[in-house]
Residue, then its C-alpha position, 0 to 999 in steps of 0.5 A: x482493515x484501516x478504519x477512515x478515521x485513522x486516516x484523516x490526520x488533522x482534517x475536520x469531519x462532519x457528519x449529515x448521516x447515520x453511516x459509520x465511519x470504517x473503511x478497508x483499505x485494499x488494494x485495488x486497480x483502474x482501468x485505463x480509459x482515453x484522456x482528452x483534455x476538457x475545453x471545446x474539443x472535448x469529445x460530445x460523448x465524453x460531455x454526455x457522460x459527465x452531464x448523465x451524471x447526477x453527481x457530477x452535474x451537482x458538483x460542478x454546479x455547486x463549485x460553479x456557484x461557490x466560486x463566485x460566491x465565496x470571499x469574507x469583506x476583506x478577504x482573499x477569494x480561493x484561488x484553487x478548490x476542488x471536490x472529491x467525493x468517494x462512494x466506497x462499498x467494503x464486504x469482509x468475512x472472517x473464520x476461525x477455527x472452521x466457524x464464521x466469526x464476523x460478516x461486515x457489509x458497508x456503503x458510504x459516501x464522503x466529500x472531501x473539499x480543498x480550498x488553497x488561498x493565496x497563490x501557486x507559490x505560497x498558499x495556506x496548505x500544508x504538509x498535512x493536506x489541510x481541508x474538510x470532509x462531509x458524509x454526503x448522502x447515500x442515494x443520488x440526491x444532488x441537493x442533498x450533496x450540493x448542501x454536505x458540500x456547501x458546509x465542507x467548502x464554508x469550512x474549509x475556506x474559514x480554515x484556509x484562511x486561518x491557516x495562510x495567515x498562520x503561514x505567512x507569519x511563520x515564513x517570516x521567522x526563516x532566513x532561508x525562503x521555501x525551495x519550491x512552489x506550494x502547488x503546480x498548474x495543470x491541464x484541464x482533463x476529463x475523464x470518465x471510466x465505467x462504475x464499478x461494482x462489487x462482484x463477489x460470490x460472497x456465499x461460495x467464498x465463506x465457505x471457502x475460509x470456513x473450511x480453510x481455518x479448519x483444516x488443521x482439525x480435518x486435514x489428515x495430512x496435518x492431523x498428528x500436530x493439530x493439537x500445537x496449532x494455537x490459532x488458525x483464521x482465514x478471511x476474505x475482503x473487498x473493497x470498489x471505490x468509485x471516486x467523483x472530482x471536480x475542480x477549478x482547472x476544469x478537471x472533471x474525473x470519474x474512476x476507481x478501482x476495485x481490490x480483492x484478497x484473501x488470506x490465511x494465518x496459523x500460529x503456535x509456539x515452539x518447545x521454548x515458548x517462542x511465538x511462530x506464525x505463517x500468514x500469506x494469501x492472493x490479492x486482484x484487481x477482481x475477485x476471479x483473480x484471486x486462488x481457486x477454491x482448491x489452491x487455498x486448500x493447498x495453501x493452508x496445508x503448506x503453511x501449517x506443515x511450514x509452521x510444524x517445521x518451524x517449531x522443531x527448526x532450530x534457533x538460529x546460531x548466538x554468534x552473530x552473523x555478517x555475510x552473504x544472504x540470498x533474498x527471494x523475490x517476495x523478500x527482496x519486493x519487501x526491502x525495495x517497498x519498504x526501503x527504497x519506494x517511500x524515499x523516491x516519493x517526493x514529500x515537500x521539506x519542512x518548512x525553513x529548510x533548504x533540502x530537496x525533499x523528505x527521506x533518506x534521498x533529499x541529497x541523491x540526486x544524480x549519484x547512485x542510490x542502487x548497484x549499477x546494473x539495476x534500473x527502476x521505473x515506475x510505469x502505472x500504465x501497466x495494467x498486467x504482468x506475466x498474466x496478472x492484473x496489477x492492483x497499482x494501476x491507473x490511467x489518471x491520478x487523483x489530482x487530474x495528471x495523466x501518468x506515464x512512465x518514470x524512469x527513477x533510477x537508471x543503472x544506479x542513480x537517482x534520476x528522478x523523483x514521483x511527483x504529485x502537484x506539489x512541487x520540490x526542488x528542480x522537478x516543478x511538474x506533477x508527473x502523475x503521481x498525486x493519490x490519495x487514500x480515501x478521505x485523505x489529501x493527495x500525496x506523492x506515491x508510487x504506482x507500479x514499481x519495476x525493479x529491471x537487472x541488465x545481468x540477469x540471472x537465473x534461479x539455479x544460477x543465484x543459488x549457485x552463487x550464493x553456495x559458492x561464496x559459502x565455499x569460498x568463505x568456508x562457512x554457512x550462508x543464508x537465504x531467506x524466503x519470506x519477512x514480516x513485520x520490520x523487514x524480520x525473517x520469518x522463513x530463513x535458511x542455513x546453507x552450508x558449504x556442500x549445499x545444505x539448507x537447514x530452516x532456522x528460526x528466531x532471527x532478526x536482520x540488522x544493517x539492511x538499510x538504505x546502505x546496503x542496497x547501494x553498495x552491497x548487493x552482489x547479484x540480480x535474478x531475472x524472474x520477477x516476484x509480483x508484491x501487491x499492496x493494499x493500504x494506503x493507496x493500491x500499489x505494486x512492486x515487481x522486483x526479482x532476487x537480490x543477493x546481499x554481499x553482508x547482512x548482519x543475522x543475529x537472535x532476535x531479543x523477543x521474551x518467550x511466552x510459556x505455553x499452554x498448561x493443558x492441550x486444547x479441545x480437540x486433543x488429549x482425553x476429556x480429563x485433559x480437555x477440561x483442565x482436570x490434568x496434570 
């Protein structure tokens, strides 16, 4: 769980009540609804929406009167403000070792306000995402919130104009001026979606991690190694945002999402001290997607004989490794999340350079960035996949543009870029792609990213080509089932040449960068694996198995741990259980 103040980066926060600041970042997904754009062929019951809403009639009337009213003698009027308010509802539940341990329940509301100074060119925003942030009040009070949001927007125009000043001071220093505007227009929109609400049957769920971080004692299956199970926990979170926007566009927004998952991790160590840990669960868009009672069940059992076989697996060679490696498609979502995605999410450049963007792609534009035969497109407007709901999902991003789809990549090159209302070279339009994480400024991310292969192959077909380059080098190979962490192995497999497989453990990847996605991948599957990510903004990647033509596999340099000096509680005599042995 992120706690919202971790979020807010250099943003002031202050308080009017009592809520404490602690907030979930899950995933989560909204619904599409229709998007007309606001002005006189608004819908009457779109416009009967937003005025039977007591929150959005307070916010546009105090934005109406803070418009007119807002300039210091001497001083620049705003050219653009916007309110946000979030009222977020976050429910958690952990067990360990079969008893419950912790049972959380928030609801709070805040207010973040923006106020640029100056123009679209230049204004006082920065790369921080500049504003104020107002607890706002619990219960439907609009005084009460039209006050929390005249303190934030006095604060946050007092800071603006400090901050543009600061500006206008430092631009002055650069030979070179900025490759793009600060910020981009956009088209008036309203749209209004359903309040969400929590719906999680909260009593059947504790139960349910209950009896899942206590399977290792119960469970006859894996009772003949419960004794080397170190640490067995199971959780359960959700989170619904509904999130409130106004600004002076004319923009008028209502929508959220809600996220749902569950987890379950078990650790020990092997003979040697190493430290080894399974950890998986199921994220939806609603509580009813997520595992039945019965799959958690099988679940945890699966990943504790998985943990026994990683403890008596062997280290993985010393020699290093440089060859082929077969990446699932839960391994293969994790490098494309982690080393493609945020590089194709335009950040504005720092100031006084000529670079396009921020990442490793500033200067990819038009080459190729993956191996021609992949495309990848980010299509938010996707709502499900093969069945399941997708948590990235949105209709209308947290600045007001409406999405559609973006081809990014098209049979290897970079052709485009995820765009929010700030502007980088050569794309000056938002293409739907402002979101942010609660209490934050909006950034460039991605929504549902599709990783599509016009040579597409099949499971049995990837691992046949995978033994065949173990036959054609005359070595072992590798493939891997799940990472964690920094993109590290955590279910490897050795193959050798007549087909093998051997689970290893102990190794670390080396040279799986940005260059080894353009140039070094050998083949794509065809089925996809679907990765939902939480935090910071609800996320999707769907991406299918990648082989890897050369990627270094080496031992990993963790120090080992010694192990406990008696068994746990469970195990052993009474003499042993009380640390009266030897």
């Amino acid at each position: 769980m992120v706690a919202l103040m971790t979020a807010l980066g250099g943003v002031r926060l202050r308080t009017m009540t009592s809520f404490a600041l602690a907030v979930g970042a899950l995933s989560c997904t909204a619904a599409n609804a229709q998007v007309p754009k606001a002005g006189p062929g608004t819908p009457s019951s779109l416009v009967a929406k937003v005025d039977a809403d007591p929150l959005l009639t307070a916010m546009k009337e105090e934005l109406a009167r803070e418009k007119e009213l807002l300039v210091l003698p001497g001083m620049q009027r705003p050219y653009f403000m916007e309110y946000r308010l979030e009222d977020l509802v976050n429910y958690q539940s952990v067990a360990n070792f079969g008893a419950l341990t912790s049972e959380s329940e928030t609801h709070q509301r805040v207010v973040r306000v923006q106020v640029r100074i100056g123009d679209y060119a230049t204004d006082s925003s920065s790369s921080r995402g500049d504003g104020s942030l107002e607890m706002a009040p619990g219960e439907d009070d609009p005084v009460a919130l039209k006050y929390a949001l005249w303190t934030a927007t006095d604060e946050a125009y007092k800071a603006a104009l400090r901050a543009y000043s600061a500006k206008q001071a430092a631009l002055k220093s650069f030979q070179s001026p900025p490759t793009a505007d600060d910020f981009t227009p956009a088209k008036p929109v309203v749209h209004i979606e359903p309040l969400l609400k929590m719906e999680l049957d909260k009593e059947d769920w504790k139960k349910r991690i209950i009896e899942a971080s206590g399977l290792f004692l119960t469970a006859p299956e894996v009772s003949s190694f419960a004794q080397d199970v170190q640490f067995s926990s199971a959780n359960i979170n959700a989170l619904v945002v509904n999130r409130y926007t106004v600004n002076t566009d004319g923009t008028v927004l209502r929508h959220g999402y809600s996220g749902y998952t569950d987890a379950i991790s078990v650790s020990g160590q092997a003979d040697d001290g190493m430290q080894l840990s399974r950890s998986n669960g199921s994220t939806g868009t609603t509580a009813a997607a997520l595992e039945s009672a019965a799959a958690l069940h099988k679940r945890t059992i699966d990943d504790l004989k998985s943990l026994n076989e990683l403890r008596h697996a062997p280290v993985v060679d010393a020699e290093d490794y440089h060859g082929p490696v077969l990446f699932s498609g839960d391994a293969a979502a994790d490098v494309i999340s982690k080393l493609f995605v945020p590089n194709v999410e335009a950040d504005r450049p720092d100031m006084g350079t000529t670079a396009r963007t921020q990442g490793a792609y500033q200067s990819s534009l038009h080459t190729p960035v993956l191996p021609a035969f992949l495309t990848v497109v980010d299509d938010p407007g996707m709502k499900s996949f093969d069945g399941e709901g997708l948590v990235g999902s949105y209709a209308v991003d947290d600045e007001g543009v409406p999405v559609t789809p973006v081809t990014i990549v098209s049979h290897g090159k970079l052709e485009d870029f995820l765009i929010g209302r700030e502007p980088v070279k050569d794309f000056p339009e938002s293409n739907g792609h402002g979101r942010a994480a609660p209490g934050q400024a909006a950034h460039s991310k991605a929504g549902v990213i599709v990783v599509k292969s016009n040579q597409e192959l099949t499971a049995a077909q990837m691992k046949a080509k995978l033994l065949a380059l173990a036959k054609q080098q005359g070595r072992n190979v590798y493939e891997v089932e799940t990472l964690a962490g920094e993109l590290n192995p955590r279910l490897l497999y050795r193959v050798s040449p007549d087909g093998t497989r051997t689970l290893v453990r102990g190794a670390a990847f080396d040279e799986l960068d940005q260059r080894s996605l353009r140039s070094g991948v050998l083949a794509a599957g065809g089925k996809p694996y679907i990765s939902q990510s939480i935090s910071p903004v609800p996320e999707t990647t769907i991406a299918p198995e990648i082989l890897f033509a050369d990627i270094a596999v080496k031992r990993a340099t963790e120090q080992q741990e010694k192990l406990p000096y008696y068994p746990p509680p469970s195990a052993g005599n009474s003499d042993q259980a009380t640390g009266n042995g030897k």
